[in-house]
VEXDREN-2710 file (C-alpha; in Angstrom, 1 decimal):
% VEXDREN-2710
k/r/px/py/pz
1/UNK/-72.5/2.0/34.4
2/UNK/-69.5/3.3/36.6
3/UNK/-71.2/1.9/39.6
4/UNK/-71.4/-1.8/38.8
5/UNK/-67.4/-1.2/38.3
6/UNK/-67.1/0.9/41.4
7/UNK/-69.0/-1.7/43.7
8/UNK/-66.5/-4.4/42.9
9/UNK/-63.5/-2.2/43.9
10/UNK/-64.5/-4.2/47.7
11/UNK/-63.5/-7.1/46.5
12/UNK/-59.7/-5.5/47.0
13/UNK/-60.1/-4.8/50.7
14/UNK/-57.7/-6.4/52.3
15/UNK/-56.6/-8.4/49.3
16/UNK/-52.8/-8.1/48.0
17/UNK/-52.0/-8.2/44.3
18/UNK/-49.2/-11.7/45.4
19/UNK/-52.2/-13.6/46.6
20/UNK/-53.6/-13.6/42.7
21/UNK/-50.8/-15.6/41.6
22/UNK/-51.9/-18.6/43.4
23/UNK/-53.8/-19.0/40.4
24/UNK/-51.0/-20.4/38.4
25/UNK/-52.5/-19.2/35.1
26/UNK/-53.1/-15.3/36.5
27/UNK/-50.2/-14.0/34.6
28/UNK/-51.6/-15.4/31.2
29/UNK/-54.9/-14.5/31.7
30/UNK/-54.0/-11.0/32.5
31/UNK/-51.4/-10.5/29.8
32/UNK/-52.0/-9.9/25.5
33/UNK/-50.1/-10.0/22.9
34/UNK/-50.5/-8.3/20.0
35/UNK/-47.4/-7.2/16.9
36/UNK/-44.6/-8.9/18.9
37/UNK/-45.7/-7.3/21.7
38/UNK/-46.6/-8.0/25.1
39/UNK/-48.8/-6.3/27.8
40/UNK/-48.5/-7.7/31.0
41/UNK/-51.1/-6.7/33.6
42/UNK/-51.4/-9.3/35.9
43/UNK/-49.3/-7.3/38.8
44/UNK/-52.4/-5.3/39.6
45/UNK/-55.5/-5.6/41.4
46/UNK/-58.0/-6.8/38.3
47/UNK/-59.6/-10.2/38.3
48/UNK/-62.0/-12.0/35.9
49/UNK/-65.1/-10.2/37.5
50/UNK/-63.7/-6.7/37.7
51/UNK/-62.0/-6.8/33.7
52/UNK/-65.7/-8.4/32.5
53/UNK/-67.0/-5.3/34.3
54/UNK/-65.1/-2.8/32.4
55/UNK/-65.2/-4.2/29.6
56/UNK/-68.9/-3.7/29.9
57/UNK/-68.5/-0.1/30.6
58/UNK/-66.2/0.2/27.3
59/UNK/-69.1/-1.1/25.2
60/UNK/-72.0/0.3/27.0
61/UNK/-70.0/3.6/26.5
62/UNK/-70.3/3.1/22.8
63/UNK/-66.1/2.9/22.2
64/UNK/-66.7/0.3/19.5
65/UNK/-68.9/2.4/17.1
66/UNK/-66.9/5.7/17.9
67/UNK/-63.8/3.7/17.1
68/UNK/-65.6/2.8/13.5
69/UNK/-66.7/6.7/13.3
70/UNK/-63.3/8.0/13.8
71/UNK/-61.9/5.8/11.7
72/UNK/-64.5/6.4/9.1
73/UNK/-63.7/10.2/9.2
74/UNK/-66.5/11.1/11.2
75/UNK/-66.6/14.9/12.5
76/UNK/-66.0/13.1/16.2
77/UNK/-64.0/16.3/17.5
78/UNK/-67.8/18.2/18.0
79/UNK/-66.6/21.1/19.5
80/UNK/-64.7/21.8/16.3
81/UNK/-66.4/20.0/14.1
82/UNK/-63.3/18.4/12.7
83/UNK/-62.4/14.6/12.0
84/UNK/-60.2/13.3/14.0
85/UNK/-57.6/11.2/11.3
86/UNK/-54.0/11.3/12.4
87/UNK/-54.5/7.9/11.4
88/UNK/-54.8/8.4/8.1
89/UNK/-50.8/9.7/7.9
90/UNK/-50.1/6.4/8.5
91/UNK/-52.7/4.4/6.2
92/UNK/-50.0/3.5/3.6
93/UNK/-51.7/0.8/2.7
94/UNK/-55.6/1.0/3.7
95/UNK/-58.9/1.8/1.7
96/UNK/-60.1/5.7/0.8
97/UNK/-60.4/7.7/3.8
98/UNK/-63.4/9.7/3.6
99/UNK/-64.1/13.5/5.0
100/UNK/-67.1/15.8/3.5
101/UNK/-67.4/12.5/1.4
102/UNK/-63.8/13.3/-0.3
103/UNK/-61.1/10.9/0.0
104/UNK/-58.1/12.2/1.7
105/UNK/-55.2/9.1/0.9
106/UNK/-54.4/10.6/-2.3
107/UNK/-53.2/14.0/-0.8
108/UNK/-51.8/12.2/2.3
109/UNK/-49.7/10.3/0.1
110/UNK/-48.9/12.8/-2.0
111/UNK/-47.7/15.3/0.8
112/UNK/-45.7/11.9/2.1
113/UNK/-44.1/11.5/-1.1
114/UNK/-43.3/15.4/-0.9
115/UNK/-41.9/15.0/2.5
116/UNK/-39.2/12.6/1.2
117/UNK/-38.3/15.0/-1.8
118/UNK/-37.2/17.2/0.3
119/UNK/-35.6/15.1/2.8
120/UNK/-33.8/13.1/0.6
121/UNK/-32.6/16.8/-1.0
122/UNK/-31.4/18.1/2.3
123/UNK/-30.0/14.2/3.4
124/UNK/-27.9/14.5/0.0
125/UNK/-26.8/18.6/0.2
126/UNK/-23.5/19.7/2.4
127/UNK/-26.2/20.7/5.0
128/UNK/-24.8/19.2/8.6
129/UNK/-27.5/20.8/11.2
130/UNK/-31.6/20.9/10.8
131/UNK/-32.9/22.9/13.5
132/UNK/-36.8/22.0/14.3
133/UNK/-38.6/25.3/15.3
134/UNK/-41.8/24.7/16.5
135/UNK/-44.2/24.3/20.2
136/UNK/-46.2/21.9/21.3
137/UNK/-47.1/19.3/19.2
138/UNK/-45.0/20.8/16.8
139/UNK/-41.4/20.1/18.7
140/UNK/-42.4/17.6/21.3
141/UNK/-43.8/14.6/19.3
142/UNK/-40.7/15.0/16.7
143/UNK/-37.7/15.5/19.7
144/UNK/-38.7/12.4/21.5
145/UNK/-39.2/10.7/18.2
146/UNK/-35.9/11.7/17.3
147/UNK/-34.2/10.9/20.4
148/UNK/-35.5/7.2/20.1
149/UNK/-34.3/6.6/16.7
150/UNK/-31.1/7.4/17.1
151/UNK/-29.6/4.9/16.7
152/UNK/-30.6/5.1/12.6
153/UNK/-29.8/8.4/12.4
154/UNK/-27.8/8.7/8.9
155/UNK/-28.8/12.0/7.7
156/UNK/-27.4/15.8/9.4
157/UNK/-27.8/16.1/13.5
158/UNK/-31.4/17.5/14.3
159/UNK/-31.9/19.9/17.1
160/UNK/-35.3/21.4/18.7
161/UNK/-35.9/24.7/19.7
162/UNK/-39.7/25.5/21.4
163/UNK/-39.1/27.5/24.2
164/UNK/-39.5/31.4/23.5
165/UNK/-36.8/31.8/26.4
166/UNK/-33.5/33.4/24.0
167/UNK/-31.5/30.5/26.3
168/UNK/-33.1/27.8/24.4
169/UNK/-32.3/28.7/20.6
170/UNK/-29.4/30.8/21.9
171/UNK/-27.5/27.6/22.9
172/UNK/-28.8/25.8/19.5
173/UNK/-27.2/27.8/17.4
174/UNK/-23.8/28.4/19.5
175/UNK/-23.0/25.0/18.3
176/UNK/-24.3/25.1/14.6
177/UNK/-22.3/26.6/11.5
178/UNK/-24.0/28.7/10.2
179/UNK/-22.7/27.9/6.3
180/UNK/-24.5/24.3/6.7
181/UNK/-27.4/24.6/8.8
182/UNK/-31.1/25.3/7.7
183/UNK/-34.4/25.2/9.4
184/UNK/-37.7/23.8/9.8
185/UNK/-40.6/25.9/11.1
186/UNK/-43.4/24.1/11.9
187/UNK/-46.8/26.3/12.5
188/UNK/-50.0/25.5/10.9
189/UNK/-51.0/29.5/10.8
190/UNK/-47.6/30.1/10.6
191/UNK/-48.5/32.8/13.5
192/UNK/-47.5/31.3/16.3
193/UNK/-45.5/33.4/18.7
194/UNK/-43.0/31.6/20.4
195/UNK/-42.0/29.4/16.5
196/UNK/-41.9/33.0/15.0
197/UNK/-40.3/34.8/17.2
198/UNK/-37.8/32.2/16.9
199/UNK/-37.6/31.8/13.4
200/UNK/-37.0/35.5/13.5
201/UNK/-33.8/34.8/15.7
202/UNK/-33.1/31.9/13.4
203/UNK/-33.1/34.2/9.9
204/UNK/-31.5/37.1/11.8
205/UNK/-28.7/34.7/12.5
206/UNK/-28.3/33.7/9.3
207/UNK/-28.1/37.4/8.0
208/UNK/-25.9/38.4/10.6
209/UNK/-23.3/35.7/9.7
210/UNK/-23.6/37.4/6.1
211/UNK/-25.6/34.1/5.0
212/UNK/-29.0/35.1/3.5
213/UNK/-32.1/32.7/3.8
214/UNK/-32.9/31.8/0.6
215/UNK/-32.8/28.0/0.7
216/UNK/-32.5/27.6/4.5
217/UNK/-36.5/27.4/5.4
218/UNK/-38.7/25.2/5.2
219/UNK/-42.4/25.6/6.4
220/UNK/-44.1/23.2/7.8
221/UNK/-48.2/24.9/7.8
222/UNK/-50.7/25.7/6.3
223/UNK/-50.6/29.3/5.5
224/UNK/-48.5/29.3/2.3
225/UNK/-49.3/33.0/2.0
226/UNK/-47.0/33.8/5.0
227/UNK/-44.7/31.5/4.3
228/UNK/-44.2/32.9/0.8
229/UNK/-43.5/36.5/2.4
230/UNK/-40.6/34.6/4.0
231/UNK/-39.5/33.6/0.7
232/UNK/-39.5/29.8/1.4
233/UNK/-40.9/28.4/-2.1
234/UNK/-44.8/26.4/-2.7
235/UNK/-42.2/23.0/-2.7
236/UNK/-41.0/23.8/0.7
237/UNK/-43.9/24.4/2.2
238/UNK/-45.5/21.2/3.7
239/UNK/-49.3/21.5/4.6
240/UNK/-51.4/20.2/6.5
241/UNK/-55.8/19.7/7.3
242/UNK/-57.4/20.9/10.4
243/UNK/-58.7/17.2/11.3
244/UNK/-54.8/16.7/12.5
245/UNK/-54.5/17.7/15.8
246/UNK/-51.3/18.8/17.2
247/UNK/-50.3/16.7/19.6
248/UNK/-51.2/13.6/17.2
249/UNK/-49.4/15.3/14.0
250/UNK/-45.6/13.8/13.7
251/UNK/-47.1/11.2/11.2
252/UNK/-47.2/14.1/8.9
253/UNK/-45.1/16.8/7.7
254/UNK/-44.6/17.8/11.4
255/UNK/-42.7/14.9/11.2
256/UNK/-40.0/16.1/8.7
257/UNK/-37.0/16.3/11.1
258/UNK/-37.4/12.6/12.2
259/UNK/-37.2/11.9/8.2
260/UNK/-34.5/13.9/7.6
261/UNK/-32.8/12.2/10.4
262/UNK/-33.5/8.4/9.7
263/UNK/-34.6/8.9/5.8
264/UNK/-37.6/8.3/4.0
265/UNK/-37.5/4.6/4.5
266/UNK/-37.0/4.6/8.5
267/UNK/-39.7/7.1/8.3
268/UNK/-42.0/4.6/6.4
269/UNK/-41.4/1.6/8.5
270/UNK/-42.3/4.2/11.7
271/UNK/-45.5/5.0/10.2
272/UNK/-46.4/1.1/9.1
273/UNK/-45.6/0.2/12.9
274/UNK/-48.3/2.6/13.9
275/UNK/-50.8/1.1/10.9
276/UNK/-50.4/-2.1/12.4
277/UNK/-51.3/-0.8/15.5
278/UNK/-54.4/0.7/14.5
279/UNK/-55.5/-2.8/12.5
280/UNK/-55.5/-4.4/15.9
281/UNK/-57.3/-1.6/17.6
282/UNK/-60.0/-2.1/14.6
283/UNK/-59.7/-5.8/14.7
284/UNK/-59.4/-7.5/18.0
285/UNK/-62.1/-8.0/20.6
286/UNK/-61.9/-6.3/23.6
287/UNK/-61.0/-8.9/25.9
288/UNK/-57.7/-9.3/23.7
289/UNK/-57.8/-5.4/22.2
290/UNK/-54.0/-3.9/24.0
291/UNK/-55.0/0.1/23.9
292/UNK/-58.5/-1.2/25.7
293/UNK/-56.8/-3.0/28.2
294/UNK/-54.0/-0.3/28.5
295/UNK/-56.9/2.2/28.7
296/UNK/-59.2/0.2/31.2
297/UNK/-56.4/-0.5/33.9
298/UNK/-55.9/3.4/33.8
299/UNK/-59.2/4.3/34.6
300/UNK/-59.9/1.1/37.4
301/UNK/-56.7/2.8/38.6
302/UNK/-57.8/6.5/38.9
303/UNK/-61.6/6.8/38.5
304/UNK/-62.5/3.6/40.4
305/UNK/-59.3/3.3/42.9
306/UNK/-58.9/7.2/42.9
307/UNK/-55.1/6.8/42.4
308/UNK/-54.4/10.5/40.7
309/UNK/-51.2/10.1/38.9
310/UNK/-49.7/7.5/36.9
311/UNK/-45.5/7.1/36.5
312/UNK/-44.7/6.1/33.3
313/UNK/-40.9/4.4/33.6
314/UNK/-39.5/3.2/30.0
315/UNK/-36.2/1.2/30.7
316/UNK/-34.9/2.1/27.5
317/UNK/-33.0/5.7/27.7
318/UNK/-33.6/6.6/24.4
319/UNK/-36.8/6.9/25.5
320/UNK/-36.1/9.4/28.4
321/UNK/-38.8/12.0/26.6
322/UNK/-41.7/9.2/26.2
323/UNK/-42.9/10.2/29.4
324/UNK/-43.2/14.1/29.1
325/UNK/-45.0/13.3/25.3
326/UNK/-47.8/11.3/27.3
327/UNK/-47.8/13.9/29.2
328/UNK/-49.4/15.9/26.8
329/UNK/-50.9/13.5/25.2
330/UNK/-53.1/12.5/27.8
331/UNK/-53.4/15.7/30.0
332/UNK/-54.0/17.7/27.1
333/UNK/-56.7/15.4/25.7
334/UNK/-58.4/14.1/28.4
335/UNK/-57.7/17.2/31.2
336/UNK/-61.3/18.3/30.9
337/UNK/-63.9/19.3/32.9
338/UNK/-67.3/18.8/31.3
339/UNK/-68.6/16.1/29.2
340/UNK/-69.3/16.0/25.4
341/UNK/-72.9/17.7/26.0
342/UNK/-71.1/20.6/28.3
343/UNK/-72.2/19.2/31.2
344/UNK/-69.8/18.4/34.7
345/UNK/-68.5/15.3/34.7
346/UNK/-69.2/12.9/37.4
347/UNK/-66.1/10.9/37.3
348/UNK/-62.9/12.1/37.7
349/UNK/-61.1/13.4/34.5
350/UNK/-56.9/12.2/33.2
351/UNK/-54.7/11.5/36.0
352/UNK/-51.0/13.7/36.1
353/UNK/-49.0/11.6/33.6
354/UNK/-45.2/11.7/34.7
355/UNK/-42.2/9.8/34.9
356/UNK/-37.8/9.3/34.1
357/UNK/-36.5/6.5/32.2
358/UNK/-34.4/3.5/34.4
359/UNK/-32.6/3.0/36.0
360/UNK/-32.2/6.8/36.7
361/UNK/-35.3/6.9/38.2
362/UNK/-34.3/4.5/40.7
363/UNK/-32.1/7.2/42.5
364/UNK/-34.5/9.3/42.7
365/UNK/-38.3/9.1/43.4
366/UNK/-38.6/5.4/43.6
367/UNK/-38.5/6.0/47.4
368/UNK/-41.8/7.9/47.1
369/UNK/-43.2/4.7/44.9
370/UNK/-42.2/2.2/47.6
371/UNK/-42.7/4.0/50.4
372/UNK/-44.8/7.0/50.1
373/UNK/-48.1/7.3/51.6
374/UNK/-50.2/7.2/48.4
375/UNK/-49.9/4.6/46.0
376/UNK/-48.6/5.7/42.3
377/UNK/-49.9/2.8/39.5
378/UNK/-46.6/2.4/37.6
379/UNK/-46.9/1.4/33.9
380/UNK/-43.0/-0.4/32.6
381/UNK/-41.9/-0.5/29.4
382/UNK/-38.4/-1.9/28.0
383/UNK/-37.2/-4.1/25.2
384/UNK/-35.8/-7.7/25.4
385/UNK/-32.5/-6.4/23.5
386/UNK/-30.9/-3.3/22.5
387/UNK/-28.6/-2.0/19.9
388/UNK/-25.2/-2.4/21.5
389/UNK/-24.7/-5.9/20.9
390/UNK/-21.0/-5.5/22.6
391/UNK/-22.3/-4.7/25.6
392/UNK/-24.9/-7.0/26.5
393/UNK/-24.1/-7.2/30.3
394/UNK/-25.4/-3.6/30.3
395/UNK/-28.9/-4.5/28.6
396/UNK/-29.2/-7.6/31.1
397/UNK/-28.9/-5.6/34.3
398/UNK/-31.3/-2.9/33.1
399/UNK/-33.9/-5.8/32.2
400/UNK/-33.0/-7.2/35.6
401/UNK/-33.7/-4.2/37.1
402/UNK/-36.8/-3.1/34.9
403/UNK/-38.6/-6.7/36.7
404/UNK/-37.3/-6.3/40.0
405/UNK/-38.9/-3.3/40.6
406/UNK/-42.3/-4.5/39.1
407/UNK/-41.5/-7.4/41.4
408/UNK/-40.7/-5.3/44.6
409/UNK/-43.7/-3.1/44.1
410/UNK/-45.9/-5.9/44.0
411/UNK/-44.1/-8.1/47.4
412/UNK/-43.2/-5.3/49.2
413/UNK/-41.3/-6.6/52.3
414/UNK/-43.2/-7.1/55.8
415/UNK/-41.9/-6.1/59.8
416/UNK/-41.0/-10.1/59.9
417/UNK/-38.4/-10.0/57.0
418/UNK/-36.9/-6.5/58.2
419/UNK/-36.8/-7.7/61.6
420/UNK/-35.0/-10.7/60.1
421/UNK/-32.3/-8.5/58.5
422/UNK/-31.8/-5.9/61.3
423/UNK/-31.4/-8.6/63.6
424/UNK/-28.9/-9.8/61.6
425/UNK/-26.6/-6.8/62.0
426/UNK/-26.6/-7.5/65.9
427/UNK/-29.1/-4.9/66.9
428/UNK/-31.8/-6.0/69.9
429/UNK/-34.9/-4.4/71.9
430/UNK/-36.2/-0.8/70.6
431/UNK/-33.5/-0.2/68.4
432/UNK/-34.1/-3.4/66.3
433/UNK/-37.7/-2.1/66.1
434/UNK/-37.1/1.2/64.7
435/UNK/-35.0/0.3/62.1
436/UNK/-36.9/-2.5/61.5
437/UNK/-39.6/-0.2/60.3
438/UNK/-37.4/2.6/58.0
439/UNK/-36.8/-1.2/55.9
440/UNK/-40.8/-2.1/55.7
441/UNK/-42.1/-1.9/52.0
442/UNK/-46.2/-2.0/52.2
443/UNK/-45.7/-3.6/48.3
444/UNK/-49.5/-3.9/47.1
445/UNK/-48.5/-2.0/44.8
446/UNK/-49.7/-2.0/41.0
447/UNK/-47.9/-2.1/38.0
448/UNK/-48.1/-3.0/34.0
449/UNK/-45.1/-4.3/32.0
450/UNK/-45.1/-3.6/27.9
451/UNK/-42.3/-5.6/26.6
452/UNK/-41.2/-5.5/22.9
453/UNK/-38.1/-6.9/20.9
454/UNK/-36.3/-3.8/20.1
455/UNK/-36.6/-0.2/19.8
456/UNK/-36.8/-0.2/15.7
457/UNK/-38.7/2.5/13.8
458/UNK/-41.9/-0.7/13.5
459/UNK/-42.0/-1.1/17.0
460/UNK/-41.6/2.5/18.1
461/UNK/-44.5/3.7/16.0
462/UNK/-46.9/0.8/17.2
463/UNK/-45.7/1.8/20.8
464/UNK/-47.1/5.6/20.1
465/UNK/-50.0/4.5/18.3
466/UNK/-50.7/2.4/21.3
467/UNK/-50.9/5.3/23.3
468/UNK/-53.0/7.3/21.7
469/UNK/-55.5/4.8/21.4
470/UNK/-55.7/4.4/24.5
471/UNK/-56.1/8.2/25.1
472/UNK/-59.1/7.6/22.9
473/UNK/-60.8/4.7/24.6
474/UNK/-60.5/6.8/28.1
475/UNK/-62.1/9.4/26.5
476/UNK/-64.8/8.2/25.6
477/UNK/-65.8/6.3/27.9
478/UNK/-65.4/9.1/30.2
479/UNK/-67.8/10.9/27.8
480/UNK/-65.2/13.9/27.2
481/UNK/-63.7/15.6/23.5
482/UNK/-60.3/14.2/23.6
483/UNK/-59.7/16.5/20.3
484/UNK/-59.8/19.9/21.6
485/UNK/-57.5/21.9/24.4
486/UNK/-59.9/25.1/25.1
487/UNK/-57.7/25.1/28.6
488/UNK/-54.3/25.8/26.6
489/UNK/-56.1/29.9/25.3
490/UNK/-56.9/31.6/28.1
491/UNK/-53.0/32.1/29.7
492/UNK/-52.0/32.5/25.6
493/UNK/-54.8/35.6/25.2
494/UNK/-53.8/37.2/28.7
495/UNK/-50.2/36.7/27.9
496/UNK/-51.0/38.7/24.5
497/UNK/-52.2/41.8/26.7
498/UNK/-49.7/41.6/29.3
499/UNK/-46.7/41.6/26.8
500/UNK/-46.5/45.8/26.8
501/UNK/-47.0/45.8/30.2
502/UNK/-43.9/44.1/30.8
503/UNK/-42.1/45.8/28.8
504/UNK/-43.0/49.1/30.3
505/UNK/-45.2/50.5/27.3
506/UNK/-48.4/50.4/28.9
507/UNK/-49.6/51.1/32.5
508/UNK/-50.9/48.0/34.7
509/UNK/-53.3/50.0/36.6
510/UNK/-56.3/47.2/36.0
511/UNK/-54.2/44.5/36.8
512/UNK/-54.7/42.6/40.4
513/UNK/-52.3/43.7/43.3
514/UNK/-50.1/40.8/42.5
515/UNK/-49.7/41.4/39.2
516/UNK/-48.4/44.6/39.4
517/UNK/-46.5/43.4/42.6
518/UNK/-44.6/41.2/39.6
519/UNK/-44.4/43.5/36.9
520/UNK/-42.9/46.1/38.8
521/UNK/-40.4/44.0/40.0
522/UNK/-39.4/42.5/37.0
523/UNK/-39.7/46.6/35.1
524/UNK/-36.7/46.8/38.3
525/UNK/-34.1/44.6/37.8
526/UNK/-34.9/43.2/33.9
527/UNK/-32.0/45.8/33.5
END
């Protein structure tokens, strides 16, 4: 199946991505639109015979009926044995949900209608800071969520705090009072060393500031047992099922300090964004299907062309932590080695996922994009309007900006045009040659555009929804769990053993030379 896409990658030798557009229809044909939406991916190297070819390999792969499993509840994540149904957070509208043969929507609404309780409590109390304690896809999903609603925020400020480093919840909470600031801890075991040992800090804070805890937590997991001997009360504690993973939860409770910040009804129009989302995935063929298109580019980009990363580059600066929550998305999901049945894969797995927001970007590693020696796929994203409406001038330039780039990627600029402008300046024979060259842009070089209306709570959850669909459709045609991150234990369990080394309370004597090279430097000077 990946061959008959791989033997039409020659029909790109020698071919540049401009030359398409003599077809005055390309960018039509090679665009969808979907939810007020559109996905532009004409600027790369697909034609009709190559996207007819993929589209093959998406349904000889089986996407279509493990779309209908997942979203039937279906145990898809095998090496678990869970469902996979972030999905259902968001059904606020849909049929039962089944798992085991239960239906799950009545608890799923129920724990939504919980959710708002309590935000609406803390949205109307003399609380002014929430402080989100949590790792992974427990702080991640809800900080860049938070971040690109701001602009609705009504409720107290919310700050994130992930990092076990003391710097990170250290500088939190030196600009918090403690008389009107309370927490969220989000851990499904409620175990979790880095939230703990945080939430520790956090309740220690409180204490030392002569301000007990009774009131102040909330627990986000599923281990009310522990959260109970932390005296946070059964109505405070928001649960969760296994067949959530992480890095898809924010629809749920993990969500909490996106509803406290926006309110219950922000929240609710976030989640219906992402439901409409996952009716088109269901609904449209694949041809017209926007997480399958998104998805196929991907992979003619990195398992067909062998391009190995992908920049991702929202125009939209409220979007600045987009990028590093695809990150995980993707790399965590789809950074695997073997295939569903445990054997190696014979495609390359997820590219590296990175990127900046423009036009910040633009100053720094465009150069590499433009000029570098390997060529980085670069998928755009920004929004016809924004939500200063007295400074327009500033949304038109980055707009402006946002296309020229797609534009300059794709035309590059050739020896003949730099010649032009060197020659310009007055400068003749060898000299005009050389810095002729520094100004030569190869262009060639691919990109997709997602344009929407405006960054609102719809549009941003059918923007996140698109994602992970797409993370789906890529994993399954690469034949890989997309549900599991086995690769995220090992440095956890070693990092377990190695804490009392570290601190001196246990000899390193089996530990590798380098090792103990670094934990007796660090038993030095830790002071």
């Amino acid at each position: 199946m990946w061959d008959d896409v791989k033997n039409l990658a020659s029909r790109t030798d020698g071919r540049r991505i401009e030359d398409l557009f003599d077809d005055a229809g390309r960018a039509a044909d090679f665009s969808t639109s979907a939810l007020g939406m559109l996905f532009d991916y004409s600027k790369t190297q697909l034609d009709a015979p190559i996207r007819d070819a993929l589209i093959a390999l998406a349904q000889n792969t089986g996407v279509e009926a493990r779309r209908a499993a997942m979203f039937a509840g279906e145990k898809i994540n095998e090496t678990e044995d869970r469902a996979v149904l972030h999905t259902a957070l968001r059904n606020l509208d849909g049929g039962p949900v089944l798992v085991d043969g239960q239906d799950v929507m009545p608890a799923v609404l129920a724990t939504l209608d919980q959710m708002a309780a309590v935000a609406d409590e803390i949205r109307a109390s003399t609380i002014t800071d929430v402080v989100n304690i949590g790792i992974g896809g427990s702080d991640l999903g809800p900080a860049m969520a938070a971040r690109a609603l701001s602009p609705y925020h009504d409720g107290p400020r919310c700050h994130f705090v992930s990092n076990v480093d003391a710097a990170d919840i250290s500088d939190v909470l030196r600009g918090c009072d403690p008389a009107t600031t309370m927490f969220i801890v989000a851990s499904k075991t409620f175990t979790t060393i880095e939230t703990m040992t945080n939430a520790r800090t956090a309740k220690d804070w409180l204490d030392h500031h002569g301000i007990g805890s009774d009131g102040r937590f909330v627990a986000l997991s599923s281990n009310a047992g522990k959260a109970a001997e932390w005296g946070i009360p059964p109505e405070r504690v928001l649960g969760f099922e296994d067949w959530v993973g992480g890095r898809y939860s924010m629809w749920g409770p993990i969500g909490l300090s996106l509803m406290v910040a926006i309110g219950p009804q922000a929240f609710r129009a976030f989640l219906r964004g992402a439901q409409d989302m996952d009716r088109h995935f269901c609904a449209a063929p694949l041809h017209e299907n926007m997480p399958v298109l998104l998805a196929l580019v991907g992979l003619w980009h990195n398992q067909v062309l062998g391009y190995t990363t992908r920049a991702v580059l929202p125009y939209d600066n409220r979007l600045g932590r987009l990028p590093a929550y695809l990150q995980q998305l993707e790399m965590e999901s789809n950074g695997k080695g073997v295939s569903m049945d445990g054997a190696d894969l014979t495609v390359p797995s997820g590219p590296v996922v990175w990127g900046e927001p423009g036009t910040n970007g633009q100053h720094a590693f465009y150069q590499l994009i433009h000029q570098g020696t390997r060529v980085v796929p670069v998928e755009f994203m920004v929004a016809a309007g924004g939500h200063e409406p007295d400074l327009k001038h500033h949304h038109a330039l980055l707009v402006a900006n946002c296309l020229a780039q797609s534009e300059a990627l794709m035309t590059g600029r050739s020896l003949d045009e730099a010649l032009d402008i060197i020659r310009a300046k007055g400068l003749t024979g060898a000299e005009l040659d050389r810095q002729a060259r520094h100004r030569v842009f190869p262009g060639n070089r691919p990109s997709t555009t997602l344009l929407y209306a405006q960054l609102t709570p719809e549009v941003f959850g059918k923007i996140i929804a698109l994602y992970e669909h797409r993370v789906f459709v890529e994993g399954v045609i690469l034949g890989i769990n997309s549900y599991d991150q086995w690769g995220v234990e090992l440095g956890k369990e070693l990092a377990t053993k190695l804490g009392p080394l570290v601190e001196g309370k246990e000899p390193a004597d089996d530990k590798d030379g380098s090792t103990r090279q670094l934990i007796d430097y660090v038993l030095t000077y830790a002071g």
